[in-house]
C-alpha positions in Angstrom: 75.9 108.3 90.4 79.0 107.3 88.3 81.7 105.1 90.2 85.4 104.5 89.7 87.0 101.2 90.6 90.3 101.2 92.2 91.6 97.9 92.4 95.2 96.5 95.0 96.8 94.3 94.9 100.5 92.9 96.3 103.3 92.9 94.2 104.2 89.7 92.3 107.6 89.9 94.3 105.9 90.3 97.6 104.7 87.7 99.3 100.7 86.9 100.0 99.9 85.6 103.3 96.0 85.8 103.3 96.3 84.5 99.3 98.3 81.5 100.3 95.6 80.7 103.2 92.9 81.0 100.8 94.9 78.7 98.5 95.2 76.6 101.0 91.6 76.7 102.5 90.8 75.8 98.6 92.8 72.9 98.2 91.0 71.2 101.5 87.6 71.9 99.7 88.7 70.3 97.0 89.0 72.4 94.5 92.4 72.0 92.4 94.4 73.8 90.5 93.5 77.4 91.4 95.8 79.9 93.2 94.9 83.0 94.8 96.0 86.2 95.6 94.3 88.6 97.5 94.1 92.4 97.1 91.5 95.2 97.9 88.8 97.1 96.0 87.6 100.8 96.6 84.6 101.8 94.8 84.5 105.5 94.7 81.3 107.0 93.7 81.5 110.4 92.0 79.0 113.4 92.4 79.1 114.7 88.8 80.5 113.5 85.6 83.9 111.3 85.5 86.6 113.8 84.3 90.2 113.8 83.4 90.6 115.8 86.6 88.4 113.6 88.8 90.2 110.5 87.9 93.4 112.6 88.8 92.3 113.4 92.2 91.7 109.4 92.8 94.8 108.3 91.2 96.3 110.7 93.5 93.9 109.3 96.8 95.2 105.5 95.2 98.7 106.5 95.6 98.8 108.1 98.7 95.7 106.6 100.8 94.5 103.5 99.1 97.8 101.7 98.5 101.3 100.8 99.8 103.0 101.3 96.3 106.4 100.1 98.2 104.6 96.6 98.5 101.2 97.2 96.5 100.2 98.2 92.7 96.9 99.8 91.8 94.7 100.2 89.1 92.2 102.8 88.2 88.9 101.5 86.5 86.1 103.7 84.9 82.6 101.9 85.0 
């Protein structure tokens, strides 16, 4: 069954509570150097073939359902 990826994440201008504990969480492990932000990721599995007007309908499901787009940017990813 083909899948499409539809991956969140915050703006850069917004600020990343959950990233910054991560961070954080990373540092106290040890590791250095790394900085995280954190986002979401819908996989969307398709009945049928991938068309121009099925990835419409999830661009349109991204935008209205998926993600905030006042504080969040999306991108659509074909497998």
């Amino acid at each position: 069954m083909p899948r499409v990826v539809v991956n969140v994440m915050p703006k850069p201008e917004i600020l990343d509570p959950q990233g910054k504990a991560v961070t954080g969480a990373l540092k106290r492990l040890g590791f250095q150097g790394l900085s995280v932000r954190q986002g979401k990721r819908f996989e969307v599995e398709v009945d049928g073939e991938v068309t121009p007007e099925v990835l419409a309908q999830i661009e349109q499901a991204a935008d209205t359902l998926f993600a905030n787009t006042v504080i969040e940017s999306y991108e659509v990813v074909t497998d």
